[in-house]
C-alpha positions as CSV (number, residue, x, y, z in Angstrom):
1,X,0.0,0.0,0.0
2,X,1.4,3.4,-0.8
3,X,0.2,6.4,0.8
4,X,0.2,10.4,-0.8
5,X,1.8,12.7,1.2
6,X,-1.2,15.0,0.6
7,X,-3.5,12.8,3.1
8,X,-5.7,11.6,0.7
9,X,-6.4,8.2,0.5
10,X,-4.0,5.5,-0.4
11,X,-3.8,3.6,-3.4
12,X,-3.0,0.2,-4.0
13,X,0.4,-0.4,-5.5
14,X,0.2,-3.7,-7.4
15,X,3.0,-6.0,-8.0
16,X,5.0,-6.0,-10.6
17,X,4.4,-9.9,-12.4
18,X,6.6,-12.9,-12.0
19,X,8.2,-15.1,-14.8
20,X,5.7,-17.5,-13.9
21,X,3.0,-14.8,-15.1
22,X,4.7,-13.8,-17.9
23,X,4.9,-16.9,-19.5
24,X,1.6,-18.1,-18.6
25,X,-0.2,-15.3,-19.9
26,X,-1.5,-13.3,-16.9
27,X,0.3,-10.3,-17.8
28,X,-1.8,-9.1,-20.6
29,X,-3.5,-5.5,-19.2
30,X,0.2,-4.4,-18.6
31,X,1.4,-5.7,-22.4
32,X,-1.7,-3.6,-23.6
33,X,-0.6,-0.6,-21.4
34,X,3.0,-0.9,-22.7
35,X,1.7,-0.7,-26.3
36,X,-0.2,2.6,-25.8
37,X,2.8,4.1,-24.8
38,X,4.3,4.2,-28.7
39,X,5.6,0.9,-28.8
40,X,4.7,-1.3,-31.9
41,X,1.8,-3.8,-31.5
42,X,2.7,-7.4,-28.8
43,X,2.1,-10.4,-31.1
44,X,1.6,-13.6,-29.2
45,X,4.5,-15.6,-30.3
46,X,3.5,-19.4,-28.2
47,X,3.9,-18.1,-24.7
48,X,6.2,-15.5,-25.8
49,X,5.5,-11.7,-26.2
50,X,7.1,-9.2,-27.6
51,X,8.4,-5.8,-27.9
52,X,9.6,-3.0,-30.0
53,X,10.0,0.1,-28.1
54,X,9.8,3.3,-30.1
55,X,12.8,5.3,-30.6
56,X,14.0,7.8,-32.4
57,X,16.6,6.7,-34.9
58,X,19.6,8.9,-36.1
59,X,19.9,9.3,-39.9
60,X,22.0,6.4,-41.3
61,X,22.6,5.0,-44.6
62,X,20.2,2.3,-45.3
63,X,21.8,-1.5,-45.6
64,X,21.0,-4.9,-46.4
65,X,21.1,-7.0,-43.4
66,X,20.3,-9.8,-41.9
67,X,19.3,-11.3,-38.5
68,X,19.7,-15.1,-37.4
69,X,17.6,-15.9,-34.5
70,X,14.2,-13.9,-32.9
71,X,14.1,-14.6,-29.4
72,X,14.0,-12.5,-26.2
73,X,16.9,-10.4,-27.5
74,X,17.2,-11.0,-31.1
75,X,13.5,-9.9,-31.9
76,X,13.5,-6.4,-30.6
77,X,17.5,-6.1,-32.1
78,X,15.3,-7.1,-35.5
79,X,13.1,-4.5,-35.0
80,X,15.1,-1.8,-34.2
81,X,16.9,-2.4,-37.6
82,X,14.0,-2.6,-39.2
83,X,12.4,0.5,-37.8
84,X,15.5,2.7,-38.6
85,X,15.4,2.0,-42.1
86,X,17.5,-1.2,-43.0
87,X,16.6,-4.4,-45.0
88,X,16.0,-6.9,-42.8
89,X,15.8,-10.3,-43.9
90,X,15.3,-13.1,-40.5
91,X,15.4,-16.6,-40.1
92,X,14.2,-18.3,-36.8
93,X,13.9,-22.1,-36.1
94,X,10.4,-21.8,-35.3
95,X,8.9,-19.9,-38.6
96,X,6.4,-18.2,-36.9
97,X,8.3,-16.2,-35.5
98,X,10.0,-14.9,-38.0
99,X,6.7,-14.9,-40.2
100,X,5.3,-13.0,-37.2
101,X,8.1,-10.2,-36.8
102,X,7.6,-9.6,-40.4
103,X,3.7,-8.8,-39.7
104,X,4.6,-6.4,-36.6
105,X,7.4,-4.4,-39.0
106,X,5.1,-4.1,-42.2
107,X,4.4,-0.7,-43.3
108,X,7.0,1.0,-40.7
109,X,10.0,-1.4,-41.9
110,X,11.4,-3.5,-44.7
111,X,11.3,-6.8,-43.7
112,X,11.3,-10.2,-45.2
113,X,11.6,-13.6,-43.8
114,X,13.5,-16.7,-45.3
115,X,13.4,-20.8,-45.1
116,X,16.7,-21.3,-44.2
117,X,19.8,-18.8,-42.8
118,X,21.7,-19.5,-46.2
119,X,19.1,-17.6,-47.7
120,X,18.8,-14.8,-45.2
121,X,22.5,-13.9,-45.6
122,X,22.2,-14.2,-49.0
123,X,23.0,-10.2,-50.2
124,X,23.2,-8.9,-47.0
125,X,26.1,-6.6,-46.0
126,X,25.9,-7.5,-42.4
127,X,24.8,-11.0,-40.7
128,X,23.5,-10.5,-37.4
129,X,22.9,-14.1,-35.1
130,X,21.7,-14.4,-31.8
131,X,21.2,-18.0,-30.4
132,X,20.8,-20.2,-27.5
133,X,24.3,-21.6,-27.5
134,X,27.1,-23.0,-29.1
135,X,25.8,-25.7,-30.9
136,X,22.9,-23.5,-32.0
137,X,25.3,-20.8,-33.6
138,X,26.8,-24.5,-35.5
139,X,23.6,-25.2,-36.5
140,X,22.9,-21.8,-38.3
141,X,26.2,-20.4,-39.8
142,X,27.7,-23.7,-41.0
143,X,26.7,-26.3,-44.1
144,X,24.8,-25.8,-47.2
145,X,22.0,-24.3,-45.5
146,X,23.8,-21.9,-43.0
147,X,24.5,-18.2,-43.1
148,X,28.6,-19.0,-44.2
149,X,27.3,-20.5,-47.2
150,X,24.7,-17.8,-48.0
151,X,27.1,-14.7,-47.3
152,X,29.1,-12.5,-50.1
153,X,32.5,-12.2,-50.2
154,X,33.3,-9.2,-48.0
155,X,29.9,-9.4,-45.6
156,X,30.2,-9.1,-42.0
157,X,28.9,-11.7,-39.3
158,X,28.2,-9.9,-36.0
159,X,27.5,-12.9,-33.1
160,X,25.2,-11.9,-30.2
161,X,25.3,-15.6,-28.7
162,X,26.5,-16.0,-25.8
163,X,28.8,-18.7,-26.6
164,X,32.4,-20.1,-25.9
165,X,35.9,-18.8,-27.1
166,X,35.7,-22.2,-29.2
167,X,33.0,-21.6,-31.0
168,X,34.4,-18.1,-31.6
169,X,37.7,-19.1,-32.8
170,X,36.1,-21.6,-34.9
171,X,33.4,-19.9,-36.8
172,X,36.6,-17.4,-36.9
173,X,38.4,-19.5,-38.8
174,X,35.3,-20.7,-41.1
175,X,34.5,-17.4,-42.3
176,X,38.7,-16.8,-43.0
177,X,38.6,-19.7,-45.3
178,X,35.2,-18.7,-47.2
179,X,37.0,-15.4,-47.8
């Protein structure tokens, strides 16, 4: 209970929701107050909302990018690119995510989603990636179908993942042979 110093009658502070109400759902009134305040519209993504804050962007020179992964971090990073003026082409595991993201950015963004993270990189100057872990960052930069195979001579691959030195050193030296 919080009181006003002005002696009128208190008001009833509520609670701010746990990560067991986030992910069951119970959370909605304060998703649909966080949307009126100038953020983009909450899709339901499974038991997953979420957000792109509004911003104001600083004038840059549009690219062609893309982003591996659209999870709790990667979606809004997405979105933000989008929303300042880039080409963003995404890839998730789960494609309705990605098929979602590029709902929520349509008409404010270009955005575009591809099968496979081969075809996402494909043209883009800079690969973004942000996965679980180090087998997940395997899984989407390396073979036919992964974002190495996809990227142009030149691009740059920008990890988010929180993954090991390993991994690092050898999606490091992957990239160094493909040029």
């Amino acid at each position: 209970m919080v009181t006003r110093r002005s002696g009128r009658a208190p008001i009833a502070a509520k609670a701010a929701p746990t990560t067991q109400d986030l992910l069951a759902g119970s959370h909605q009134p304060l998703l649909a107050a966080a949307t009126r305040g100038g953020c983009c519209p909450i899709p339901r993504i499974g038991r997953m909302s979420t957000t792109i804050h509004s911003k104001t962007y600083e004038p840059a020179t549009p690219r062609k990018v893309a982003f591996l992964g659209l999870g709790v971090m990667g979606y809004p990073m997405a979105g933000h690119l989008a929303l300042a003026g880039h080409e963003v082409t995404v890839y998730n595991r789960t494609a309705t995510k990605s098929e979602a993201f590029v709902a929520q950015v349509a008409g404010a963004g270009k955005a575009k989603h591809a099968k496979t993270p081969a075809l996402a990189a494909a043209g883009a100057e800079i690969v973004f990636c942000c996965v679980g872990n180090d087998d997940d960052l395997r899984q989407v930069t390396l073979g036919d179908a992964g974002a190495f195979a996809g990227m142009q001579a030149g691009a740059v691959f920008v990890d988010h993942t929180t993954a090991s030195a390993d991994v690092a050193r050898e999606l490091g030296a992957a990239g160094r042979a493909l040029g």
